[in-house]
BAKERO-806770 format. One record per atom (N, C-alpha, C): y, x, z. Coordinates in pm, whole numbers, padded with zeros to 5 digits, always signed. Layout:
N
YXZ...
END
This chain:
132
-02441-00550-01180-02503-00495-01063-02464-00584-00944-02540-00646-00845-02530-00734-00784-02507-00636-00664-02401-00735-00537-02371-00622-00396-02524-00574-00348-02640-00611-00319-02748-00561-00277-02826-00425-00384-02779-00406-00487-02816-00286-00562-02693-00207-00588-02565-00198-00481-02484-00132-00520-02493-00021-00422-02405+00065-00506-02416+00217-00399-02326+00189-00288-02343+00280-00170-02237+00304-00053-02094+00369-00152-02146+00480-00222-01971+00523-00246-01914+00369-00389-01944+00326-00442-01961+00197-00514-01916+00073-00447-01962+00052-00320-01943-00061-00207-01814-00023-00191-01771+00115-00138-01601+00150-00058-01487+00124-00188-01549+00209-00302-01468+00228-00440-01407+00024-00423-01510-00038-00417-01479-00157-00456-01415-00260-00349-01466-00175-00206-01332-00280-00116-01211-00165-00081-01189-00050-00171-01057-00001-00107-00970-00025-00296-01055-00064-00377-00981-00109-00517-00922-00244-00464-00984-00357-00414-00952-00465-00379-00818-00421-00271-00848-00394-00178-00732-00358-00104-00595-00276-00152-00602-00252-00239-00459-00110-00301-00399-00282-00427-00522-00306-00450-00447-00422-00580-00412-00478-00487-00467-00582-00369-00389-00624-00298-00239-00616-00273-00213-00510-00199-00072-00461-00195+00000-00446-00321-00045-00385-00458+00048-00397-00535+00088-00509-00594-00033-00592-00576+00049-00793-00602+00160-00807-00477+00128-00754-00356+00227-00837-00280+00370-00758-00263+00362-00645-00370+00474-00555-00350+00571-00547-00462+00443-00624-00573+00535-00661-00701+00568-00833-00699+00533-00866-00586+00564-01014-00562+00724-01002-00495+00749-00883-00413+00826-00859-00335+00975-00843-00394+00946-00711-00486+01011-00664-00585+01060-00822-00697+00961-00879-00701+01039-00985-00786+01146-01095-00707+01068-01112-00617+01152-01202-00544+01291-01110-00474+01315-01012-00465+01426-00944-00435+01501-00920-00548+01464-00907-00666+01546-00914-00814+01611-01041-00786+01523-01192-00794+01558-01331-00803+01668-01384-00723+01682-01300-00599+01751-01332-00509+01899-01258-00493+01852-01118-00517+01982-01037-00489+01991-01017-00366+01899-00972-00280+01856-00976-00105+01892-00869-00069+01886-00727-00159+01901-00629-00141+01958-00564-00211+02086-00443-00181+02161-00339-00253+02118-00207-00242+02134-00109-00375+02102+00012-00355+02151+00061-00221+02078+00144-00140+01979+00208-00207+01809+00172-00143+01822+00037-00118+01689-00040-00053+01648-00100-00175+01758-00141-00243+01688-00226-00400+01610-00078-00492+01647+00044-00456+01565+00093-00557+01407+00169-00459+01397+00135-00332+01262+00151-00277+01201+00057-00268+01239-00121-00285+01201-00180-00296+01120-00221-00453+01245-00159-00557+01173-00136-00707+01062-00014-00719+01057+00058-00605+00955+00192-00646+00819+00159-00564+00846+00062-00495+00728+00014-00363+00562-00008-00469+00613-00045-00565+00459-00087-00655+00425+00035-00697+00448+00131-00705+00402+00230-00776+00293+00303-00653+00341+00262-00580+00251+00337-00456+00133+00289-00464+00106+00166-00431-00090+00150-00449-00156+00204-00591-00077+00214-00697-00148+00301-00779-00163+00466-00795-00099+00503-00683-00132+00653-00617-00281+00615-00518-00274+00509-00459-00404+00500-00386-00531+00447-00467-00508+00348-00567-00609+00346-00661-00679+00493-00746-00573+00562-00765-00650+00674-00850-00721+00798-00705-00629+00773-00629-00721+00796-00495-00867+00794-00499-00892+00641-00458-00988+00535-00467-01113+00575-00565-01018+00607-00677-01132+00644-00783-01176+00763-00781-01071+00870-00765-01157+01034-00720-01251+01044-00597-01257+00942-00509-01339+00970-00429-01465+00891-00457-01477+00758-00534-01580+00696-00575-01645+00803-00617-01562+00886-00793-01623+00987-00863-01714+01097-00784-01631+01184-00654-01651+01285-00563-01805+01247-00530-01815+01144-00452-01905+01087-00375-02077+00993-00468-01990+00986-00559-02151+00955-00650-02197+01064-00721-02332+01044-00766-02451+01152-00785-02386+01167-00957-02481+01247-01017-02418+01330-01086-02414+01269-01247-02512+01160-01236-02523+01076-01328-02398+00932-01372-02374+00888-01241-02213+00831-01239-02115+00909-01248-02148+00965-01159-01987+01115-01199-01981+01103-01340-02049+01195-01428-02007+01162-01516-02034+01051-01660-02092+00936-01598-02030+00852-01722-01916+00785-01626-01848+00803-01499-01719+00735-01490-01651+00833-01525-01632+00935-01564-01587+01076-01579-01517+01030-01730-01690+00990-01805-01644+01039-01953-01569+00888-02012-01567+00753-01880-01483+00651-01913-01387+00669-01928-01299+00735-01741-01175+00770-01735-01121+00837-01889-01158+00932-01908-01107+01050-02052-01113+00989-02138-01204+00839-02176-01139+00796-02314-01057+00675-02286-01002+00636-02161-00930+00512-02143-00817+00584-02121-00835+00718-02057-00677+00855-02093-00628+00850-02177-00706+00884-02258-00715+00936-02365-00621+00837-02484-00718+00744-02487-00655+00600-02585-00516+00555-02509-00489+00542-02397-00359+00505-02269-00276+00633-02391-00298+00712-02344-00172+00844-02416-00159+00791-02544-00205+00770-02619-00244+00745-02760-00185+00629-02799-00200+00504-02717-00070+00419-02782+00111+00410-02689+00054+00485-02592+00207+00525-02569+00281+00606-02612+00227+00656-02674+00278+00795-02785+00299+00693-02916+00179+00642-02951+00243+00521-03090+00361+00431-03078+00340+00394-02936+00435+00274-02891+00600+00370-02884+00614+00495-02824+00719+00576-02824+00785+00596-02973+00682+00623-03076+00722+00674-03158+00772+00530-03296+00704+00400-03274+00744+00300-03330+00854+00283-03300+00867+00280-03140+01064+00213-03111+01150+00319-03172+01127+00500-03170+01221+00559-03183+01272+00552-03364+01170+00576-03455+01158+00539-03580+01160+00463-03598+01097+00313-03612+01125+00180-03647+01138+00056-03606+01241+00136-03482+01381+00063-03411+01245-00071-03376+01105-00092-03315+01012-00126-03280+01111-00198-03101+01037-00279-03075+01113-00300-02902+01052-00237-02829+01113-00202-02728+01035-00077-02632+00933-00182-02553+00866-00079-02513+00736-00182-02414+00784-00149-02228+00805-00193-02163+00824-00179-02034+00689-00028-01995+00799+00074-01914+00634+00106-01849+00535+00086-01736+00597-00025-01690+00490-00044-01591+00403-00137-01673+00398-00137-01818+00262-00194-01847+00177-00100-01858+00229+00015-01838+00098+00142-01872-00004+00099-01797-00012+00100-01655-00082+00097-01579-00175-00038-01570-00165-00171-01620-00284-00250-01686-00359-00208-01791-00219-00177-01885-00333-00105-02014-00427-00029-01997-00400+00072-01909-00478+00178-01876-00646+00150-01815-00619-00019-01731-00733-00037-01666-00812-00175-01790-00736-00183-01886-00840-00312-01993-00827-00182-02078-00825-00075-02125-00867+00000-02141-00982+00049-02105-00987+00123-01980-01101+00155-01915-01219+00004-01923-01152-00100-01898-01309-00180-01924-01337-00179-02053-01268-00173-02179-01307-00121-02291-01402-00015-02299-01403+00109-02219-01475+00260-02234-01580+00215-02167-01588+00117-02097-01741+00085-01986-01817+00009-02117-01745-00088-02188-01874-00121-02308-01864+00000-02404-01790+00065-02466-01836+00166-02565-01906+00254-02523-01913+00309-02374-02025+00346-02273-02068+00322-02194-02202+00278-02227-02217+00173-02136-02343+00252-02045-02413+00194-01915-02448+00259-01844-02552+00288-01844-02617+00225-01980-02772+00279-02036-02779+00382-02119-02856+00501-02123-02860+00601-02250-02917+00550-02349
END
């Protein structure tokens, strides 16, 4: 879909997504370079480690109001994306939990949830895709 056939709530979804990733690159840029350095001691090193988690409170923001604000036909096929990129997200973190605890598997960091979660979701946009 090219910017001249995109929706108004579609247009915002996509410059306030750009803007929240923004910040969480420059906050997990931050966070790294304050690990590398040793710049900071608790208890600033652990708001400085929690600082990324925040634009992904504004991304899912971002996305309930895209959802809110489009007609009823996007609502829900972004609806029925979200629930299977949930869905599958729970599903190998529950596998991934249950490999390390049983077969001593290496744990996965969790701040990878939150990529998985979104090459996930572009996964659920081709298994549903926006044609009936």
């Amino acid at each position: 879909m090219d910017n001249s056939t995109m929706t108004k709530p579609g247009r915002e979804y996509s410059v306030s997504l750009v803007i929240w990733m923004m910040i969480y690159v420059a906050l997990i840029a931050l966070a790294t370079w304050t690990r590398s350095t040793g710049a900071f001691s608790p208890p600033l090193l652990y708001l400085v480690a929690l600082s990324p988690a925040l634009p992904i409170g504004g991304v899912i923001l971002a996305l309930m109001r895209f959802i809110e604000r489009s007609d009823e036909y996007v609502r829900a096929l972004t609806t029925r994306r979200f629930i299977l990129a949930t869905g599958l997200t729970m599903f190998l973190c529950t596998a991934s939990g249950f490999l390390e605890s049983f077969a001593d598997a290496p744990s996965v960091p969790l701040w990878s949830v939150f990529p998985a979660f979104w090459a996930l979701y572009g996964a659920a946009c081709v298994v549903v895709p926006d044609r009936a």
